[in-house]
C-alpha positions in Angstrom: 13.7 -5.6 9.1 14.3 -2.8 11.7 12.7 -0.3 9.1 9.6 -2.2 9.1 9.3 -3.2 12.5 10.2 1.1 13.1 6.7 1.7 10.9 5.1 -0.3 13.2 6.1 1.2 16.2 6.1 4.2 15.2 3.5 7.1 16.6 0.8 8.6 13.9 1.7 12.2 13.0 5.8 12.1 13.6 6.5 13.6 10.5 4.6 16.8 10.6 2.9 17.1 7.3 0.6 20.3 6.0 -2.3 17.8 5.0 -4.4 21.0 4.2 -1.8 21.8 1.7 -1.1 18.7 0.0 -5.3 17.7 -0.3 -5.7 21.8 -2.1 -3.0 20.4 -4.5 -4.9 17.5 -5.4 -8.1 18.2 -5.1 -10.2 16.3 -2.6 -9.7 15.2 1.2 -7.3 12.5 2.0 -8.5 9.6 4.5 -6.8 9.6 7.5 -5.5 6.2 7.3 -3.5 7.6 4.6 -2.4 10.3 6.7 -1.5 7.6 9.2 0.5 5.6 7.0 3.0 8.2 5.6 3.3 10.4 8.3 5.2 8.2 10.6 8.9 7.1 9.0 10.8 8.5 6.2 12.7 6.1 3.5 15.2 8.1 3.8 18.1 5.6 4.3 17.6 4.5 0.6 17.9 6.2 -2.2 14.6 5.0 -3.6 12.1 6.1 0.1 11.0 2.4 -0.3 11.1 -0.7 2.6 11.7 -3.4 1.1 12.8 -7.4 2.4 11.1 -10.8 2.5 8.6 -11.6 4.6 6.9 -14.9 5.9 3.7 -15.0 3.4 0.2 -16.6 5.4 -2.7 -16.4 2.9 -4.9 -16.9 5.4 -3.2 -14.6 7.7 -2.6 -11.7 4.7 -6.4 -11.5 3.4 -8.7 -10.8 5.6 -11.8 -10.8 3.5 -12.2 -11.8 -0.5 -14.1 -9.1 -2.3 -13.8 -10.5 -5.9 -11.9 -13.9 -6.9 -12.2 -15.6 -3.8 -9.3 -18.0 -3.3 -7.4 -16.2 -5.3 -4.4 -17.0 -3.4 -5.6 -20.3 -1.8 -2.3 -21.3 -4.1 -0.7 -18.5 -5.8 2.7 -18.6 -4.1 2.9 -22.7 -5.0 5.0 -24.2 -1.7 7.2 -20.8 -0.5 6.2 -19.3 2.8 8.3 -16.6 1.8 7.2 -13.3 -0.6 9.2 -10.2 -1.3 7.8 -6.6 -0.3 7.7 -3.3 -1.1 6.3 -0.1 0.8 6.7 3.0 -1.0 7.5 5.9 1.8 8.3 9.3 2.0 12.0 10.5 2.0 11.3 14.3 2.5 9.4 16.6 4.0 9.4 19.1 1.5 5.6 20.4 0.4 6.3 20.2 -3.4 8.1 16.7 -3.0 5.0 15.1 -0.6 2.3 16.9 -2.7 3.7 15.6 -6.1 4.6 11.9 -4.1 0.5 11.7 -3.2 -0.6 12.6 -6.4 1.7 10.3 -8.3 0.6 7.4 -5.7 -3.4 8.1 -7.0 -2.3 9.1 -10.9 1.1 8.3 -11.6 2.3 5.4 -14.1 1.0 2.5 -12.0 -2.7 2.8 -13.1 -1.9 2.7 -17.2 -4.2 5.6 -18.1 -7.1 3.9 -16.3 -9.7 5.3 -13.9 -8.9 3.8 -10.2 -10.9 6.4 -8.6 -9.6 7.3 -4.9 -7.3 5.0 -4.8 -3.3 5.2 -3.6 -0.5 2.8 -4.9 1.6 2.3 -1.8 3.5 -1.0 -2.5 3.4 -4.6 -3.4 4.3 -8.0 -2.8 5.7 -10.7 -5.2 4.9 -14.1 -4.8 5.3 -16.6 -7.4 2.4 -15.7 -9.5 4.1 -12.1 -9.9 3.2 -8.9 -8.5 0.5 -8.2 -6.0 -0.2 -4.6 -5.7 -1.0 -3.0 -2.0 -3.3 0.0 -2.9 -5.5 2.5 -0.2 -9.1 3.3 -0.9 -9.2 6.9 -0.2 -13.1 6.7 -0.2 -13.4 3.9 2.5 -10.1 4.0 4.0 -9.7 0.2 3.7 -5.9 -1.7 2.6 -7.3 -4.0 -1.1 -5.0 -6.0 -3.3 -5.2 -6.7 -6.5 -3.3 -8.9 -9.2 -3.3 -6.7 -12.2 -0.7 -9.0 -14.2 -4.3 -10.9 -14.5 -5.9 -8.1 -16.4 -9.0 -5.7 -16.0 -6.9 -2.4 -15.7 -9.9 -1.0 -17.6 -12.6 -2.9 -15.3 -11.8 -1.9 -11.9 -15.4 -2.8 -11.0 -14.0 -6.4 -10.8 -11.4 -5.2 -8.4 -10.0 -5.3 -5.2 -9.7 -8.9 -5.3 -9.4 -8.4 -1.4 -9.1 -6.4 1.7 -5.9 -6.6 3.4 -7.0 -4.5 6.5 -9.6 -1.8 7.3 -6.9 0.4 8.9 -3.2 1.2 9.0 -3.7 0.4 13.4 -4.8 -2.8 12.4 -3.0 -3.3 9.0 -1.5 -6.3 8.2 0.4 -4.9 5.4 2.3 -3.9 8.4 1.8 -6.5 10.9 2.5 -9.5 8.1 5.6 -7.7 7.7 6.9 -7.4 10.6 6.2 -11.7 11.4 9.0 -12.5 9.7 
């Protein structure tokens, strides 16, 4: 857990990224809580740039507002306290590698073709009804999840299925994880 709990602790804007470069490459301005969240830590100790680990899983605690399906999870991970997690980080610093990293995380495989507007895949959590994915809404800056094993790829209208946090200072995506 010392990777995560190093993500936590670790000051905005240590890894000095050319935002200017990277948002010309893709097209529109990125949100600074985006900024904030990859521009502290490299993955670079695995292969993959990912953290990764179990963490203590608190409904209550991990949502902190329903925007669609509420309850969702009132009892999606039956009676574990425990979910496996994923962040997906940097692991250079190279401009090609962190320009084609951002637009894979808003284009890339994860969104099946479909139209997810603004919005970045940066990790997920498995509990037992599958895959929960962690996503950033580059419009409003806000943490959502959403269970797309469930369906509406194509309906994102009745999506997020919740926010997670309003910003990576007060983000449980990383605080949950670090409350192991």
């Amino acid at each position: 857990m010392t990777k995560i709990k190093e993500l936590q602790k670790t000051t905005v804007g240590t890894i000095a990224i050319d935002w200017n470069l990277v948002e010309e490459n893709i097209g529109f301005k990125l949100h600074d809580n985006l900024k904030d969240f990859y521009s502290r830590i490299l993955g670079r100790k695995n292969k993959s740039g990912y953290i990764s680990g179990i963490i203590k899983f608190n409904r209550a605690e991990f949502v902190k507002r329903y925007v669609n399906k509420d309850n969702w999870l009132n009892d999606a991970n039956g009676n574990s306290t425990c979910a496996e997690f994923t962040l997906c980080l940097l692991k250079q610093t190279d401009d090609k590698y962190i320009s084609d990293f951002i637009q894979e995380a808003f284009f890339g495989d994860w969104t099946g073709g479909n139209d997810f507007g603004h919005r970045a895949y940066i990790g997920e959590i498995l509990i037992n009804i599958g895959q929960v994915s962690l996503l950033l809404n580059n419009d409003t800056g806000v943490f959502e999840w959403v269970d797309f094993r469930y369906g509406y790829f194509d309906k994102y209208l009745d999506n997020p299925y919740g926010i997670v946090a309003d910003s990576t200072q007060t983000s449980k995506v990383i605080d949950n994880l670090t409350n192991r």
